[in-house]
N, C-alpha and C positions, 0 to 999 in steps of 0.2 A: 702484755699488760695484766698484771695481777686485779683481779673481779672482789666487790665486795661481797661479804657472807648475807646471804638473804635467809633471815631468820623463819621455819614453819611452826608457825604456833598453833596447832590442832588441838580443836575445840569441841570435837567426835562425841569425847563423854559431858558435855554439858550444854553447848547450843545445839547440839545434832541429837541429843537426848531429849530436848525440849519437843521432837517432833511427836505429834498427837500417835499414843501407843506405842511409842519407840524406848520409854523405861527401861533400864536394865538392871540388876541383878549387882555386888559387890563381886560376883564372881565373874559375871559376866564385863563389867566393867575393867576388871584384871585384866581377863583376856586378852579384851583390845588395848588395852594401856601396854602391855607383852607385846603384842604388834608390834604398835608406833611403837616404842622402844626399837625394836629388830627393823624397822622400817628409816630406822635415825631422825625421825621427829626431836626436835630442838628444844620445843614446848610442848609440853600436854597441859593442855589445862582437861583436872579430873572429874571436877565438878562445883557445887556452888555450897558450900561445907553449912554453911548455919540452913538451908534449904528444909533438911529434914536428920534426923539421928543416923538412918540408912546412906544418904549420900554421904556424911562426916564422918564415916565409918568406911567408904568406900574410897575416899580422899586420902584417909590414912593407912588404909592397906595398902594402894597403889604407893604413897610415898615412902613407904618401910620396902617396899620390892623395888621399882624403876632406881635403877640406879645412872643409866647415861644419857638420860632426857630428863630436863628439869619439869618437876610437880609445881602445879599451879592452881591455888579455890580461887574461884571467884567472891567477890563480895562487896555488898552494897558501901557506903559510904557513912558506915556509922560505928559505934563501937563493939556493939554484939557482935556483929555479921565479920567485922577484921579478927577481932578475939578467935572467935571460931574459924576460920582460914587459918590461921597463926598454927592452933593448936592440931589444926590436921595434916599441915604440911610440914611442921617441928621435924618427923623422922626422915625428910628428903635428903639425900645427897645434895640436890639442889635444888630449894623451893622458892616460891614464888607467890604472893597475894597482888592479885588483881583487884583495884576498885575499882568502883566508878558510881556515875552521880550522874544526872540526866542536865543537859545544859542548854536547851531549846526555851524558848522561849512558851511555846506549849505545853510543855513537860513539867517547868518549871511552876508553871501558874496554876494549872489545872491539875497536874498529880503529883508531884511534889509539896504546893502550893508554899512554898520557898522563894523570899529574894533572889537575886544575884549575887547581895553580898552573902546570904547565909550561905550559899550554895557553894561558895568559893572561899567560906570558912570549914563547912564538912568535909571538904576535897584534900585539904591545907590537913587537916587532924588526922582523917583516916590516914594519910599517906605516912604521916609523924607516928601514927599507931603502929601501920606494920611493917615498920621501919625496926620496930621488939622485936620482931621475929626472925627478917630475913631484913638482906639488903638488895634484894631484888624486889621491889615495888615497882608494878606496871600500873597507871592512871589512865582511863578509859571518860571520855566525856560522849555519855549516852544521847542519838540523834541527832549527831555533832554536825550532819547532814542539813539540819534544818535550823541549829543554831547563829546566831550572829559572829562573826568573826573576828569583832573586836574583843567579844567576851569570850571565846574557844583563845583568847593570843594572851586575854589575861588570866585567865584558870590556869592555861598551859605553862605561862610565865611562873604562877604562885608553884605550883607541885612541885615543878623543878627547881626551886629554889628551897622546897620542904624537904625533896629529897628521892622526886619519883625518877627511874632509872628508863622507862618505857613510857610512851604516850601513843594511847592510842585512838586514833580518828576514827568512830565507828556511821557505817552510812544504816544505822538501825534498822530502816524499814526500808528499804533498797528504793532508795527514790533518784539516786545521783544518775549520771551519765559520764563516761568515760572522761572526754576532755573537760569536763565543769570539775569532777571530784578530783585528777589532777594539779586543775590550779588550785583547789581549795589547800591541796595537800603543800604542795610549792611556795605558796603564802605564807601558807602556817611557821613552816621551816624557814622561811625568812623574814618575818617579821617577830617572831618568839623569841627572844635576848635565851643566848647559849642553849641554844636547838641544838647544836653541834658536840653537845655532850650528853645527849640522851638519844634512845632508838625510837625513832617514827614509825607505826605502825598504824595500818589499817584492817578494818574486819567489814566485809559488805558481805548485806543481803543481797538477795535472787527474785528479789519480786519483779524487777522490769527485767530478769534476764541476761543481768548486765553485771552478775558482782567478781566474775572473775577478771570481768576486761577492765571494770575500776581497780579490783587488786594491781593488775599487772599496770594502770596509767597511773597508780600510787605509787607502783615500786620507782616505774620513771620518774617520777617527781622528786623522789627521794628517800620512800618508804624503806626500812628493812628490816620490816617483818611483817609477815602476811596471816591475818588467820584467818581457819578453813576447816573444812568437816573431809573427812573421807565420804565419796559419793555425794559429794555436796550436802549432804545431811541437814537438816534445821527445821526450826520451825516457817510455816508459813509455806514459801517456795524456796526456803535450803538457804544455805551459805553459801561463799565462793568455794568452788570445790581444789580440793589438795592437787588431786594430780592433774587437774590440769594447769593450776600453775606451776608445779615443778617441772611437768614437760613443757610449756609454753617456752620458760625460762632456761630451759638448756637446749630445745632444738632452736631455737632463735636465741641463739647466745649471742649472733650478731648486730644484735638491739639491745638486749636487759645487759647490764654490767654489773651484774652479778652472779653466784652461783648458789645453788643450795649443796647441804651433805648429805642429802637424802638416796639411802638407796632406791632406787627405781623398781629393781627386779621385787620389793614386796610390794608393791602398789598393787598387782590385781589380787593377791591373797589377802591381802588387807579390808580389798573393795570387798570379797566375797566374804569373809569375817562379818565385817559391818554388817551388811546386807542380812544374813540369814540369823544374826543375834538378831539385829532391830524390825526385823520385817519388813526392809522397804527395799523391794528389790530392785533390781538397775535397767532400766531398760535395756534394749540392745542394740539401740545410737545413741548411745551416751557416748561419749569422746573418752578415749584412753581405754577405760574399764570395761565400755558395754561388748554382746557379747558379738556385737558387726563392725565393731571397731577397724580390723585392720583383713575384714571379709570384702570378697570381690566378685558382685554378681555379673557388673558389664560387662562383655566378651572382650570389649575394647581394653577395660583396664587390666580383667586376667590377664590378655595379650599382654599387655606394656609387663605387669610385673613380674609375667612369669621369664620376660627376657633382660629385665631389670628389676630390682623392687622397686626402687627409685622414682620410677615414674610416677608411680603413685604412691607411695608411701614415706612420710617422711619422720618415722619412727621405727623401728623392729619392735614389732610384737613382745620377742623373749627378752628386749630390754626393759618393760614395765612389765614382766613375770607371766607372759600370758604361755610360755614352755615349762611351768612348774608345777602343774598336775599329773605329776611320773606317777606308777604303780610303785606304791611301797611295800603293802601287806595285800596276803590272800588268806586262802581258809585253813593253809597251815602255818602259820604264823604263830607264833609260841606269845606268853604273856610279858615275858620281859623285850622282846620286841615292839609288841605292842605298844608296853610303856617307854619305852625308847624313842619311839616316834612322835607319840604325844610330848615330851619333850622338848622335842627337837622343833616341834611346833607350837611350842608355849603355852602348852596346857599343861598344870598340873594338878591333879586330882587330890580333894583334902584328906584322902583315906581312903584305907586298903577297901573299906568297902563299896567305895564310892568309883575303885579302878576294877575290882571284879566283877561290879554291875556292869559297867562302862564294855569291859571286859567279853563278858558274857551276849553280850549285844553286839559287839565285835562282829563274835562267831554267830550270830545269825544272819547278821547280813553277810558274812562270807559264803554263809551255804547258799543266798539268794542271790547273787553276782560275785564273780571271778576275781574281777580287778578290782580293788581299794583303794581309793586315790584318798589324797591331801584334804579334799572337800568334801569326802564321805564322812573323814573322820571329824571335821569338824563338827557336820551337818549329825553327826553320831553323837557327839558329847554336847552339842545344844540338847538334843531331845533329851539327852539320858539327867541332863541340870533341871529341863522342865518336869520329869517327872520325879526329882526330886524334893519340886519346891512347892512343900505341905500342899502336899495333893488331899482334895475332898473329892474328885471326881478321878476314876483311873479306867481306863479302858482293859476290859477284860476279850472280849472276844466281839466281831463285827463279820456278820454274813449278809452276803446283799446279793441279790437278783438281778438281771439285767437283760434285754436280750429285746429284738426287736418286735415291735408289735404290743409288746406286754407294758404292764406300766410296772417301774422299776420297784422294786422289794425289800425294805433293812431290819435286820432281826439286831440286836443289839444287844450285848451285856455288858455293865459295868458296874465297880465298886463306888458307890458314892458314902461319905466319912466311914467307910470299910466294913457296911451292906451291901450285899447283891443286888443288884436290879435290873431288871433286860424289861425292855420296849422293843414295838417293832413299827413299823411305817410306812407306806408308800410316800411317791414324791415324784417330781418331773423328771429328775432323772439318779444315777445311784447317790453321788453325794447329797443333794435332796434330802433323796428317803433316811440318809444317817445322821442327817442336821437335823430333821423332823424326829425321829425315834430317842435322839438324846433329850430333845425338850419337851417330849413328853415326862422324861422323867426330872429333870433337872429344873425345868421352868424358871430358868433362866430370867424373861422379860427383855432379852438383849437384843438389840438391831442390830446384824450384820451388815457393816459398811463397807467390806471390801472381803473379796477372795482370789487369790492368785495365786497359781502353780509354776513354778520353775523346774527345769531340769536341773541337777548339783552335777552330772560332769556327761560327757555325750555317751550315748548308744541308748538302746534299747531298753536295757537291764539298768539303765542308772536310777538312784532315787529320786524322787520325785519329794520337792520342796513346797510346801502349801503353807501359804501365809494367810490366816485371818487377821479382821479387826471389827471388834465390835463395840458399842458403847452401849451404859446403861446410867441415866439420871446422868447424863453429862461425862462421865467416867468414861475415858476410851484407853482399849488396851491388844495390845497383839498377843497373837499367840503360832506357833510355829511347829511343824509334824513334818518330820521326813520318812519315808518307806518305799523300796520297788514299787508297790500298790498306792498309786494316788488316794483311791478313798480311804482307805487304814491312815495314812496322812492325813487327808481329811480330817478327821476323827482324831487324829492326835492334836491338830492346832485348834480345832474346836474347842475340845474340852482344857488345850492348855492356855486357851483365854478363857474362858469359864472360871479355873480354877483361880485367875489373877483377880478375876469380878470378883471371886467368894474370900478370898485369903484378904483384902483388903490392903494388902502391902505394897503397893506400886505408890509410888513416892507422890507427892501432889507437884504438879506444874514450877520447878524452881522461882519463876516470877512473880507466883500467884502471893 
């Protein structure tokens, strides 16, 4: 029996962008749009175009590149915000405007402070709006969770009859529960005159923990199309995350009667992409991606799967890409290899001089480990984008003492707007003394909220990945440093959030 198409509509660069520090870059936003592209995502939605000149600028680059995944802005439910969607997804192959309108009864009164009928006359026009543009109009009725549902059957009714081709049920603030947000979804498609001629989707949050298993009791109701963040990505507690509804929905193919066209084997390079642009790294029981996923400490269960996998496993590993961190390059590696590779992993560098840096960084990390994997180089052309972007602070040189009994030691040099300046420091231990010695000179004023190190691929000699995040007057922002040397990493993600505090160009909060 032939399965319906279960649409992924990833939502990575714009609800998973919303997460505090996770901003990204027009280039860095390529990137992963270059992914999901190579991943066969259905939908991207790129971002939220009237937001800021930087995201509407990053909206239309992605839509002038992506060509086998439809581009998709988001925007509010008015004429500015559809105008500007319009004209950044113009250069798509296949574009798409998203509106939406809040239609909760608390939404409505309190931040909106709109009737029902008005609210169901801006719905009716944006949709007529970006209807100019594209004929792919998706309608999104905001906290639809908490809305009445006589008034979610008539909004639903008006759009589709204006002309919107997608509706989609969003549970905003993840407050549903599997079997209740089913029936809402089931309702809706049966009481909605010609439901049967547009796509039902749904998009949940992760605040009770619960938005993948309402995605997948939406699909059963009769949802088809899901949207989702790689690594669950989002503000708040995340979205429903990608891959595990794409593998929920194929290894339980004896339930969902559907399929998605999603390659599987890029979902962990994808997850890893995510991850080391936005700073938020994946735990290691996370489902699918993390990195105990398909690890087996019980003796009981090695036993079982080393005489079966089966018994315990009801996925292979190298079928969501966890076999595709081969050795590509080493320390003889010529430059058009190099460039070749980058490539073939969808990076491409704006300029010669941009690949000779890149380049030249190559070759030192190959003098300091052997093997170059996939993840080096990605984890290599983050760093080498962050010290491209209008650096005031630039790390020159970092000496630090250590040893036991003693209290640890950082002598520090760096170019700050392209003066020298070395501090030195003690601290509780070496990274301490190097976060201490830059603010002596930089004075900052900034609260570090979070620090974490990751390994980017196993052994000894791998780089070590160090994510900060710190805020300052409200302002929160990441910054990211890879090196064999943890603290030299240190030191690079320090100062490459510093340098976002100082440069002022991190986009404001799409909803603000």
């Amino acid at each position: 029996m032939s399965k319906d198409k279960l649409i992924i509509f990833d939502t990575t660069l714009r609800d998973g962008e919303q997460s505090p520090g996770a901003s990204m870059t027009r280039e860095e936003k390529l990137r992963v749009a270059r992914q999901l592209e190579k991943m066969r995502v259905d939908v991207i939605e790129a971002g939220f175009a009237a937001a800021s000149p930087g995201d509407f600028e990053a909206i239309r680059t992605i839509a002038e590149t992506i060509k086998l995944s439809t581009v998709c802005s988001l925007a509010r439910a008015n004429e500015k915000d559809v105008r500007r969607a319009g004209e950044a997804i113009k250069p798509a192959a296949s574009g798409r405007i998203h509106t939406f309108i809040a239609t909760s009864p608390i939404h409505m009164e309190k931040k909106l402070r709109m009737s029902p009928d008005q609210v169901v006359d801006a719905a009716v026009k944006a949709v007529k709006l970006a209807l100019e543009y594209t004929d792919d109009v998706e309608f999104s009725a905001e906290d639809a969770v908490r809305s009445d549902i006589d008034f979610l059957c008539r909004i639903f009714d008006a759009v589709i009859q204006a002309g919107a081709k997608t509706l989609n049920v969003p549970d905003t603030v993840g407050y549903s529960i599997p079997s209740v947000w089913g029936e809402r979804i089931h309702s809706l498609i049966e009481r909605v005159p010609n439901s049967d001629k547009v796509v039902w989707s749904t998009h949940c949050h992760n605040d009770l923990g619960m938005a993948v298993a309402n995605s997948l009791s939406a699909v059963l109701a009769g949802a088809r199309q899901v949207e989702c963040t790689v690594n669950g990505l989002g503000e708040r507690a995340g979205n429903a995350s990608l891959e595990e509804v794409v593998m929920a929905v194929r290894t339980r193919s004896d339930i969902f009667p559907v399929e998605t066209r999603i390659d599987a084997t890029q979902i962990v390079p994808s997850s890893k992409l995510v991850s080391q642009i936005t700073g938020y790294p994946v735990q290691p029981n996370k489902a699918i991606v993390g990195a105990n996923a398909f690890a087996h400490e019980s003796g009981i269960h090695q036993d079982g799967v080393l005489k079966h996998r089966e018994t315990y496993e009801i996925m292979r590993a190298e079928d969501v890409g966890w076999a595709q961190n081969k050795l590509v390059l080493g320390k003889l590696s010529g430059r058009n290899a190099f460039k070749t590779r980058l490539k073939e992993l969808g990076i491409e560098l704006t300029s010669e001089e941009a690949l000779n840096a890149a380049f030249a960084r190559f070759k030192d990390l190959a003098d300091k480990k052997s093997e170059i994997f996939d993840e080096d180089l990605h984890a290599l052309i983050s760093d080498e984008q962050s010290v491209m972007e209008q650096e005031h602070y630039k790390l020159v040189s970092l000496k630090v003492c250590s040893e036991t009994g003693e209290i640890p030691h950082a002598h520090i040099v760096l170019f700050e707007n392209g003066a020298e300046r070395s501090a030195e420091s003690d601290g509780s231990g070496p990274v301490d003394a190097a976060f201490k010695a830059i603010e002596s000179v930089v004075k900052s004023g900034s609260d570090l909220q979070l620090y974490s190190v990751n390994n980017i691929t196993s052994g000894t000699d791998s780089q070590g990945e160090v994510t900060v995040r710190v805020s300052r007057g409200g302002r929160i922002v990441s910054g990211q440093g890879a090196d064999t040397d943890i603290v030299i990493a240190s030191a690079k993600a320090y100062l490459h959030a510093l340098n976002k505090l100082h440069s002022k160009l991190e986009r404001a909060h799409p909803q603000v």
